[in-house]
C-alpha positions as CSV (number, residue, x, y, z in Angstrom):
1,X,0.0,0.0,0.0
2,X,1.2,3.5,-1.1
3,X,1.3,5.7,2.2
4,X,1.4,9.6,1.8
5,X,2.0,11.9,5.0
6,X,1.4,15.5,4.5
7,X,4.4,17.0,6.8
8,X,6.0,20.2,6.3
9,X,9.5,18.4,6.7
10,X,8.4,14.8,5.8
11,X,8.0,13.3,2.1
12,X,7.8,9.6,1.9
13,X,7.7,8.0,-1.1
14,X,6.3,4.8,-1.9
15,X,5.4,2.6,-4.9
16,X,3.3,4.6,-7.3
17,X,2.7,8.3,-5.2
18,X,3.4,11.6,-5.9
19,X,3.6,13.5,-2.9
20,X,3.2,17.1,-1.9
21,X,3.1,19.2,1.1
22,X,0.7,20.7,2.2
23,X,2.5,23.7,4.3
24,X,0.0,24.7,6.8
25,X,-2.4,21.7,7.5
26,X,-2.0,17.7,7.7
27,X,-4.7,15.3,6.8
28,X,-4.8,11.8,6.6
29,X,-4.8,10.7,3.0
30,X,-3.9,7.1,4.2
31,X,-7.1,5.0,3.6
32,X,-7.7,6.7,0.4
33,X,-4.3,6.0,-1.0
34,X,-4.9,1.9,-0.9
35,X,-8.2,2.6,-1.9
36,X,-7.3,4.3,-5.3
37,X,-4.4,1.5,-5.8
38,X,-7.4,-1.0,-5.6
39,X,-9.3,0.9,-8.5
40,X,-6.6,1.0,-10.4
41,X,-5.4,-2.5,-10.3
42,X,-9.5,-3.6,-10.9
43,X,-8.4,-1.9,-14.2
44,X,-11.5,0.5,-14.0
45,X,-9.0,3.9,-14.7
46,X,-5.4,2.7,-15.6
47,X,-3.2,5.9,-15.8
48,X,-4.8,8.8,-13.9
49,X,-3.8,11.0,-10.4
50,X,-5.8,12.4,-8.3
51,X,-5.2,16.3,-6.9
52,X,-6.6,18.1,-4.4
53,X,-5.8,21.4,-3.0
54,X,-7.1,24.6,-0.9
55,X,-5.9,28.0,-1.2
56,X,-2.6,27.1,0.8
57,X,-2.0,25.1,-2.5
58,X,-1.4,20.7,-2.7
59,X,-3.3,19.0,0.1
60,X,-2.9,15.4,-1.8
61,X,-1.7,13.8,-5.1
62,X,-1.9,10.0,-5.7
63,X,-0.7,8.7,-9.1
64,X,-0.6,5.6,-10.5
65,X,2.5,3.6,-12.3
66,X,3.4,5.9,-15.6
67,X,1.9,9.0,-14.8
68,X,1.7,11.9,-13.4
69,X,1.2,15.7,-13.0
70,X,3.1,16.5,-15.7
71,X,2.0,14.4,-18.5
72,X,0.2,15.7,-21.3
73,X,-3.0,14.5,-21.6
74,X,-5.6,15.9,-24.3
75,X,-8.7,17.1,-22.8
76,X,-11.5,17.1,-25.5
77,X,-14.2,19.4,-24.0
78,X,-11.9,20.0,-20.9
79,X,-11.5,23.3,-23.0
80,X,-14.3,24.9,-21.9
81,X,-13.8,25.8,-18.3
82,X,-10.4,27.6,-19.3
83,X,-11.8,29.0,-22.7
84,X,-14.5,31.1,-21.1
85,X,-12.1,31.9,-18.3
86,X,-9.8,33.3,-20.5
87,X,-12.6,35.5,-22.4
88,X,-13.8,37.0,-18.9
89,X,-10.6,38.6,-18.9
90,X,-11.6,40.5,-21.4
91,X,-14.7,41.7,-19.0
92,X,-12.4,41.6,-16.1
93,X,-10.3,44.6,-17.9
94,X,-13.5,45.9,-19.0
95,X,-13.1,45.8,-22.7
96,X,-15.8,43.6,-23.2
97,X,-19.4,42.7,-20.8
98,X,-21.5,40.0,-20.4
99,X,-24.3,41.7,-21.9
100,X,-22.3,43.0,-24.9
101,X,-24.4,41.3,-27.7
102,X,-22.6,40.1,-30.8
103,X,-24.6,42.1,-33.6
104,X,-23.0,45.4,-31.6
105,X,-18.9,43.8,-32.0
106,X,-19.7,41.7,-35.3
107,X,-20.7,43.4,-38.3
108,X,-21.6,39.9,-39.8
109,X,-24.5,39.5,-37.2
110,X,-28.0,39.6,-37.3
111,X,-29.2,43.5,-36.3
112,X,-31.9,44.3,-33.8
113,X,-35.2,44.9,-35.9
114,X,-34.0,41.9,-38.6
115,X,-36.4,39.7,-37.7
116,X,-33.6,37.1,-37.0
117,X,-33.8,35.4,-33.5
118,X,-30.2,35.7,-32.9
119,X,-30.1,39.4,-33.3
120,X,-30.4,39.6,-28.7
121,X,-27.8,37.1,-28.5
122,X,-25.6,38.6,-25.7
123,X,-21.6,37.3,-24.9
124,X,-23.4,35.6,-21.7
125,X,-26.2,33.9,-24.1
126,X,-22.7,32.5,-25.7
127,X,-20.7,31.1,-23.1
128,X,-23.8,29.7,-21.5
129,X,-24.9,27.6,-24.0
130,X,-28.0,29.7,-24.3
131,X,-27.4,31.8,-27.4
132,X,-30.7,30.0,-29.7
133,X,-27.8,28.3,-31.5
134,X,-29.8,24.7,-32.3
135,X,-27.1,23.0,-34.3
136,X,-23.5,24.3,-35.6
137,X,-20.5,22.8,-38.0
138,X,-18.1,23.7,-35.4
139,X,-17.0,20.0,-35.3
140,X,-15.5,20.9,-39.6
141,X,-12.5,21.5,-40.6
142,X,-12.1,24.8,-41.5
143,X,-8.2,25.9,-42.4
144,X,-8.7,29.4,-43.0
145,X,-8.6,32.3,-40.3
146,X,-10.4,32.5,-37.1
147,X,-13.2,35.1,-37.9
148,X,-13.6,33.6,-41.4
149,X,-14.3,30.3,-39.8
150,X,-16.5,31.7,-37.0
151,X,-18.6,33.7,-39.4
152,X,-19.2,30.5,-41.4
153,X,-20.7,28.7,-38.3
154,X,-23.0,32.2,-37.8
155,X,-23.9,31.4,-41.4
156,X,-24.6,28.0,-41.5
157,X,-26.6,27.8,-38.4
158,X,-30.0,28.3,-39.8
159,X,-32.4,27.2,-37.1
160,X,-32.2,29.5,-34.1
161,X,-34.8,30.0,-30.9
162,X,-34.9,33.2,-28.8
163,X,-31.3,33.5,-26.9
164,X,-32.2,32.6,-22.9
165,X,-34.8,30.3,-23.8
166,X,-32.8,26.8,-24.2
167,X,-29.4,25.4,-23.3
168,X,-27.4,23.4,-26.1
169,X,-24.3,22.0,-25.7
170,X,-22.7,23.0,-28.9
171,X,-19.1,24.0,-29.6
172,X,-19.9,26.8,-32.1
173,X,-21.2,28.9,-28.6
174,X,-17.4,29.4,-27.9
175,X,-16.0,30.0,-31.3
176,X,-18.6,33.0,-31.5
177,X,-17.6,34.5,-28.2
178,X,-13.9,33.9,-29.1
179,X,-14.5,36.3,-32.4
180,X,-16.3,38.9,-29.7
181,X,-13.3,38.8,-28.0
182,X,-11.0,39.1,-31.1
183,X,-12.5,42.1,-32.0
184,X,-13.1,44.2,-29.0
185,X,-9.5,43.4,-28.0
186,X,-7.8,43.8,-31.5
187,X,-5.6,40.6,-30.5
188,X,-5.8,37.9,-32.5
189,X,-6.7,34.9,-30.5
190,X,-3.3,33.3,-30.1
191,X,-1.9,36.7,-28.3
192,X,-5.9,36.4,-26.2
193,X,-4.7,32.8,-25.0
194,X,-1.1,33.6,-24.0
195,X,-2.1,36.8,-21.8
196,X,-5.6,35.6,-20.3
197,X,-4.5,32.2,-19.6
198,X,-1.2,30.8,-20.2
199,X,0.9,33.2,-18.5
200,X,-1.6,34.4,-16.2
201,X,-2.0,31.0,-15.1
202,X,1.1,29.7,-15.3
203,X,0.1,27.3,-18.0
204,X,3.5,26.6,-19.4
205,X,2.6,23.1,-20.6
206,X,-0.9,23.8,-22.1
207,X,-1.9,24.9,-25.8
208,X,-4.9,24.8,-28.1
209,X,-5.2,22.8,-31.6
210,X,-5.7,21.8,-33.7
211,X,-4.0,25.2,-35.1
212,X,-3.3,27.6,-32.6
213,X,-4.7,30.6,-35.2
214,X,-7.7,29.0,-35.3
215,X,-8.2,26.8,-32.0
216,X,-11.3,24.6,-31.1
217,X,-11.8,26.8,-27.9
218,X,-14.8,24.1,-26.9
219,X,-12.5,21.0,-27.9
220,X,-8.7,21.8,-28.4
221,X,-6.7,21.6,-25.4
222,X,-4.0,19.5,-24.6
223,X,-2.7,20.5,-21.1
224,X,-1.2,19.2,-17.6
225,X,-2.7,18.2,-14.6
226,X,-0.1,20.7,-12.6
227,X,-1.1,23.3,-15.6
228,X,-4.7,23.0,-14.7
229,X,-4.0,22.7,-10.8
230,X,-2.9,26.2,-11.3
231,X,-5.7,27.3,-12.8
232,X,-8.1,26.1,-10.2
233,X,-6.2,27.6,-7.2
234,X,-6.1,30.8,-8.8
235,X,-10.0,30.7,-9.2
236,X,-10.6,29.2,-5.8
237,X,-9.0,32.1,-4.0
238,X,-10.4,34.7,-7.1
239,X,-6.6,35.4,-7.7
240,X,-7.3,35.2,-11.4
241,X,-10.5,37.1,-11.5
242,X,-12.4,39.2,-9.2
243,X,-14.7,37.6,-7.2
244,X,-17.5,40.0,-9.3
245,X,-16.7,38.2,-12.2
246,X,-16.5,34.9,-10.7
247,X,-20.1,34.8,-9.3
248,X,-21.2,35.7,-12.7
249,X,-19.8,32.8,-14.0
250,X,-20.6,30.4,-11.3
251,X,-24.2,30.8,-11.7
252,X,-26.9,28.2,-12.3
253,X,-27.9,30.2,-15.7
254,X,-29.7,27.2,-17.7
255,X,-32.7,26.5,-14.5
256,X,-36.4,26.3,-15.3
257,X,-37.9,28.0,-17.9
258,X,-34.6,27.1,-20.1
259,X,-35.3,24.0,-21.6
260,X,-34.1,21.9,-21.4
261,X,-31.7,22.8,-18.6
262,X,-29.0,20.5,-19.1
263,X,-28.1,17.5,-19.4
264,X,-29.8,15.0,-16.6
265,X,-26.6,14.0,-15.6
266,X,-23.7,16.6,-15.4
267,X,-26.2,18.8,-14.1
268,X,-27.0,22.8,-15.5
269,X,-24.6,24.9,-17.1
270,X,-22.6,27.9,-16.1
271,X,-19.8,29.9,-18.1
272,X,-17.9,26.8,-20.0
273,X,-18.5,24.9,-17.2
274,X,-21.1,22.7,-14.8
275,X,-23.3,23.7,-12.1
276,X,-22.6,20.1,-10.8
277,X,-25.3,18.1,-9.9
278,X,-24.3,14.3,-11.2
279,X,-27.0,11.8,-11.8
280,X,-29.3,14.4,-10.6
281,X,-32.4,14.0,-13.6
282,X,-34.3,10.5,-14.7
283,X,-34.2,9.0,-18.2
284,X,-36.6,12.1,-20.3
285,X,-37.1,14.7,-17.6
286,X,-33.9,17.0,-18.3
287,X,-36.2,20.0,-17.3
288,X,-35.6,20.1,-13.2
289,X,-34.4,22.5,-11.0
290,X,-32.0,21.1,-9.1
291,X,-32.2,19.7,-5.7
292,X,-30.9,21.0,-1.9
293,X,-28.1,18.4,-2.5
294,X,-26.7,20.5,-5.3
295,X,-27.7,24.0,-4.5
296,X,-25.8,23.6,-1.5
297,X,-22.6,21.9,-2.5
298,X,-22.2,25.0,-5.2
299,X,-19.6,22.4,-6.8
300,X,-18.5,23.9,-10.4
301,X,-17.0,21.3,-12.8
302,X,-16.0,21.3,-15.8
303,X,-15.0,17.8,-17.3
304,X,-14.1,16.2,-20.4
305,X,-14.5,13.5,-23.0
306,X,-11.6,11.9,-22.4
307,X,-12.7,11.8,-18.6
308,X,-9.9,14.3,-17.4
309,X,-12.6,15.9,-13.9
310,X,-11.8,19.2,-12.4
311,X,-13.9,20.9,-10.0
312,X,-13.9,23.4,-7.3
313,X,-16.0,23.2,-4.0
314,X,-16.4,26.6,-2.8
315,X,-19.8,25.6,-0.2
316,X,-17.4,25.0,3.1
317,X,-19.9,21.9,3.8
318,X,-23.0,22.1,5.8
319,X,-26.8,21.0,5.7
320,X,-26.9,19.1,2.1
321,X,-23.5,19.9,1.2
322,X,-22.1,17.2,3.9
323,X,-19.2,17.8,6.3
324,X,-17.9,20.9,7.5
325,X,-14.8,22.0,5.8
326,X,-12.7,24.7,4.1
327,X,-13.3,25.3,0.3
328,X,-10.7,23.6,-2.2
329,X,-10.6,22.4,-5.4
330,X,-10.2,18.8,-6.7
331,X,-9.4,17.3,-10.2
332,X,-9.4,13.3,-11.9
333,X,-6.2,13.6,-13.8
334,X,-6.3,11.2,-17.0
335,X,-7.0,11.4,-20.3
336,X,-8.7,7.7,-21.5
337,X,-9.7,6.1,-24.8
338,X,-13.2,7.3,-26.0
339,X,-14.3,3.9,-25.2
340,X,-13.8,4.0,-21.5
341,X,-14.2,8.0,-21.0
342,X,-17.4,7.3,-18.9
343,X,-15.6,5.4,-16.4
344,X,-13.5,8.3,-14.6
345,X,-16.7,10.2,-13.5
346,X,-17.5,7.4,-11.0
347,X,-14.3,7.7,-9.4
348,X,-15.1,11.5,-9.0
349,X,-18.8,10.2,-7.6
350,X,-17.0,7.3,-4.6
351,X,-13.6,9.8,-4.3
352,X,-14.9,13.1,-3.5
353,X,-17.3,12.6,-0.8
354,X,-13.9,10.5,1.1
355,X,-12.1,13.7,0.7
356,X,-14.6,16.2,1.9
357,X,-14.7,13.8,5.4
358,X,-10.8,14.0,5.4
359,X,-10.6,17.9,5.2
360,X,-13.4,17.7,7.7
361,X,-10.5,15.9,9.9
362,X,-12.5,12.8,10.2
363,X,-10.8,9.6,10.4
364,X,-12.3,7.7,7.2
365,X,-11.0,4.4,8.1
366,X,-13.9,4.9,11.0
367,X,-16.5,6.7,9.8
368,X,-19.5,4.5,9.1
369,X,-19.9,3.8,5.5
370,X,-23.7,5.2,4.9
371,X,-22.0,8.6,6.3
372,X,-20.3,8.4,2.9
373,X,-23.2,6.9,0.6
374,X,-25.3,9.8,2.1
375,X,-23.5,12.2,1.0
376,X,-23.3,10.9,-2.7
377,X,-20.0,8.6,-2.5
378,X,-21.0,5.3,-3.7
379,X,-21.9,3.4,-7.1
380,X,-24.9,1.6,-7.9
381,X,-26.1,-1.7,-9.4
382,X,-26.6,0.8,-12.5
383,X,-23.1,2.5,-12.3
384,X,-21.1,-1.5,-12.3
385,X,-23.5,-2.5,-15.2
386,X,-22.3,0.9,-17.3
387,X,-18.4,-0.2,-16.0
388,X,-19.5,-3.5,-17.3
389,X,-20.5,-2.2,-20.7
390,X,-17.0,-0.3,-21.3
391,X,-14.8,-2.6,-20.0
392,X,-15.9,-5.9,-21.0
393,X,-15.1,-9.4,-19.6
394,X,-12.2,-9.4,-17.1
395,X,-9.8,-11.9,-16.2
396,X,-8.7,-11.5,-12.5
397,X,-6.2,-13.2,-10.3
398,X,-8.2,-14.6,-7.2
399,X,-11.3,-15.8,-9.2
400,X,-12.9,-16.8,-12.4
401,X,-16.2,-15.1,-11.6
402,X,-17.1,-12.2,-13.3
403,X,-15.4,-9.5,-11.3
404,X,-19.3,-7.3,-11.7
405,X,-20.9,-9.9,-10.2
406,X,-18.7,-9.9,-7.1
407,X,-19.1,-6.4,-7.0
408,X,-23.0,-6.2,-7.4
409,X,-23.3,-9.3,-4.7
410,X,-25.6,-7.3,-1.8
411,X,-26.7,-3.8,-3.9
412,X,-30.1,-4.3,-4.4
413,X,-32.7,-4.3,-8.4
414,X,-31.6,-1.2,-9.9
415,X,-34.6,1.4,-9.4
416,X,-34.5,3.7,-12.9
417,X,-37.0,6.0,-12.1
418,X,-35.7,6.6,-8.7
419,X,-32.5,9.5,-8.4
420,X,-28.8,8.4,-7.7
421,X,-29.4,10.7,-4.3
422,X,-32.7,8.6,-3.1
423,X,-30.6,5.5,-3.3
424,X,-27.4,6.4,-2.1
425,X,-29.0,8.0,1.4
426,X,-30.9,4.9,1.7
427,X,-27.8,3.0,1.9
428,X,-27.5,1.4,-1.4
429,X,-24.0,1.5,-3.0
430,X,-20.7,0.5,-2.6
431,X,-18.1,3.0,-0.9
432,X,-14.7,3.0,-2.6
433,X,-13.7,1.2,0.7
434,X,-16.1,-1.6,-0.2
435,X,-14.7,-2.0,-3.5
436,X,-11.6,-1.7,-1.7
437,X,-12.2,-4.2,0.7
438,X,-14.2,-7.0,-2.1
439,X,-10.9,-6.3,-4.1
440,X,-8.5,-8.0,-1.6
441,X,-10.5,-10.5,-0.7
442,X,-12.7,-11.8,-3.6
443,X,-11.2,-10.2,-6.8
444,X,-7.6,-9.1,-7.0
445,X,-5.8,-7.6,-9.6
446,X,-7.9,-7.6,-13.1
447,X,-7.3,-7.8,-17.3
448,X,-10.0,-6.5,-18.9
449,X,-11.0,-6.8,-22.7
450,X,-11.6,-3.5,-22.9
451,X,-8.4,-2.4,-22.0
452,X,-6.2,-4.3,-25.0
C-alpha cells in the first residue's frame, strides 16, 4: 500500500505516489491511498492521479504507475472551463461585458429589428450555452482564419430559438464569443490565449489545436494536470478574477424556464462549465431544477471527454452539502480512450465525498460507511453495469467469476425512475472502501478486454 503523509518536513515516497506538502495543515490521505491503488489495479481507470488542493495550495496527489502531474493528456471538452475563463478577462479589464451582444462587436451578425432570433444574442447567451444556437458545424475543418471560420458557423446555423430560452451543448457557442473577444481586444486569438491564460496562469505546458490561429476553444486543449491545478487555485481564491466576475460565471444560468436545462446527468450549465449536480435528472425529464443536494454543495466542474474531472468546491460543507470543511478544489487527472471516458466520473462520484470527510479531519477508516453513501460517495447496481459495458469481460487473479458480479453481490434491483441521491442516502451502494475491501479478498488484480 502507497502511504502519503502530508508533513511540512516529511516526504515519503512509496510505490506509485506523488507526494506534496501541504505547508499549513496535515490530513490523513492514508485510507484513500490503498483505496485508489485498488481501483486501479481492478483496471477501471489505468493511468490517472488524483489532486486536491485549498488555497494554501497541494493537500494530496496520488498517481498511479506511468503517470503523473506533468503528463500531457488531451482534454477534449476540458477546453471549456479555461476558454470562457480566459474570455472573462476581457470583462475583467472591462473591454468587453456579459451583456455585450454580438450584432454590436460583429458586423456579420443579425441586427436588432431583422427579424432574426439571434439578433439579442448577448456574450453571456454564448458562453452559457443559451445563445438559440440549435445546431453548428463547429465539429469541420475549417483551415482558414479565425473570424472567417467563425462567421461561417454564424452562417450555416440556420435554425435559431430566442437566446435565454434553451441550453445546447454545442461548440460553435465558444468559437462565436472567441470572435467577440477578437474584435473588441484587437488581439488575435493566439496573443488572447497567452495573456488571459497561459501566463496568467502559469500554463506553461498547455496549448490549443488543432491550429493555434484558429483553436477549437470548446474542444482543443491538450494541457497538464499541474497546468490545470494552477488554474483552479487561482480561481478558488479569485486570484485570477475578481470575485464580481466569478459569481457571474458560477451561476446556475440554464434553470427552469430554459429548456431543457442540461443535461440529466452533469447537471445545469454555467460559463464553460457545470453547475454540478451528477446523476441528478431520470431518463426524459432533463427539465428540473436542481435539488438541496446541489444548490448547497455550489460544486462547479468542468469535465471532459476523455474523462480528465476538475472541479472546485467553494460551499465549506454544511446542511446538504455534507461535512464541514474549508473550500478547495479537486481534479481526476487522466486522459482515457473514448471507449472507456465514462468510467472516470465514477471515481469523482466514490472519491470526493472521502475527501470532503478528510478535510473535515475525520478519520475515514472509521467513519461509518452510509455517512459516505449519504453524502453521494457510492456506485450503484446501474453504475457496475455501465463499467461493465465499457470494459468488457475481465480476467482477475483470485477468481474466475465475473469480477461485476462480485461487486454487485448485496446492492439491491436497480430502481431507474428513482434518483442516484434517493438510493445512495438509503444505503445502497458501494463506498470505494467496499470495493476496496471486495478487491483483496474476492477479486484481485484484473485484465480487462476493454483495455487491450
Amino acid at each position: 500500500m502507497a502511504i502519503l503523509l502530508h508533513m511540512a518536513a516529511t516526504t515519503l515516497l512509496l510505490n506509485t505516489v506523488v507526494v506534496n506538502a501541504a505547508p499549513k495543515a496535515s490530513y490523513d490521505f492514508a485510507p484513500l491511498d490503498s483505496a485508489l491503488k485498488a481501483w486501479n489495479e481492478l483496471q477501471f481507470d489505468d493511468n490517472f492521479a488524483i489532486n486536491v488542493g485549498d488555497a494554501t495550495g497541494t493537500l494530496y496527489t496520488w498517481s498511479s504507475p506511468n503517470f503523473n502531474m506533468q503528463t500531457k493528456v488531451e482534454g477534449a471538452s476540458l477546453s471549456k472551463w479555461p476558454s470562457a475563463i480566459m474570455i472573462s478577462g476581457l470583462v475583467a479589464d472591462g473591454i468587453i461585458d456579459y451583456e455585450t451582444k454580438a450584432n454590436a462587436v460583429l458586423d456579420w451578425w443579425a441586427k436588432d429589428g431583422s427579424g432574426h432570433n439571434s439578433s439579442s444574442c448577448t456574450l453571456r447567451d454564448l458562453l452559457s450555452f443559451k445563445s438559440g444556437m440549435l445546431a453548428d458545424n463547429a465539429g469541420e475543418l475549417c483551415p482558414f482564419g479565425y473570424e472567417f471560420c467563425a462567421k461561417q458557423i454564424y452562417d450555416d446555423a440556420k435554425q435559431w430559438a430566442e437566446p435565454g430560452t434553451t441550453f445546447q451543448y454545442l461548440s460553435g457557442h465558444l468559437q462565436l464569443a472567441g470572435a467577440m473577444a477578437i474584435k473588441k481586444s484587437g488581439l488575435s486569438i493566439e496573443e488572447l490565449f497567452e495573456k488571459y491564460l497561459y501566463k496568467k496562469y502559469n500554463m506553461t505546458g498547455t496549448s490549443y489545436g488543432p491550429e493555434p490561429y484558429n483553436p477549437s476553444m470548446a474542444g482543443g486543449i491538450t494541457t497538464t494536470g499541474a497546468d490545470f491545478e494552477n488554474m483552479l487555485r487561482s480561481n478558488l481564491i479569485y486570484q485570477g478574477l475578481p470575485k464580481s466576475v466569478q459569481d457571474e460565471m458560477e451561476t446556475d444560468l440554464t434553470k427552469p424556464p430554459v429548456s431543457p436545462s442540461g443535461d440529466g446527468w452533469f447537471g445545469h450549465y454555467a460559463m464553460g462549465h457545470w453547475w454540478e449536480c451528477l446523476g441528478y435528472g431520470v431518463p426524459n425529464e432533463r427539465v428540473t431544477p436542481l435539488p438541496d443536494i446541489c444548490l448547497d454543495a455550489h460544486i462547479q466542474a468542468g469535465p471532459g471527454e476523455f474523462g480528465y474531472y476538475p472541479l472546485i468546491d467553494r460551499s465549506g460543507g454544511g446542511g446538504a452539502a455534507g461535512p464541514t470543511r474549508q473550500p478547495y478544489y479537486m481534479q481526476v487527472v487522466l486522459a482515457e480512450p473514448n471507449s472507456l471516458s465514462g468510467i472516470p466520473e465514477y471515481l469523482r462520484i466514490v472519491t470526493k465525498p472521502v475527501v470532503d470527510l478528510i478535510l473535515s479531519g475525520a478519520n475515514v477508516s472509521q467513519i461509518n460507511r452510509k455517512e459516505i453513501l449519504k453524502n453521494g460517495g457510492g456506485l450503484l447496481r446501474r453504475d457496475i453495469e455501465f463499467i461493465k459495458g465499457e470494459l468488457a469481460g475481465c480476467a482477475c487473479e483470485k477468481t474466475r467469476r465475473s469480477p461485476y458480479v462480485i461487486l454487485e453481490e448485496g446492492l439491491p434491483a436497480d430502481s431507474p425512475s428513482t434518483s442516484r441521491y434517493d438510493l445512495l442516502a438509503a444505503g445502497s451502494g458501494l463506498t470505494i472502501f467496499d470495493i476496496e475491501e471486495k478487491f483483496n479478498t474476492a477479486i484481485g488484480k484484473c485484465k480487462c478486454k476493454g483495455r487491450q
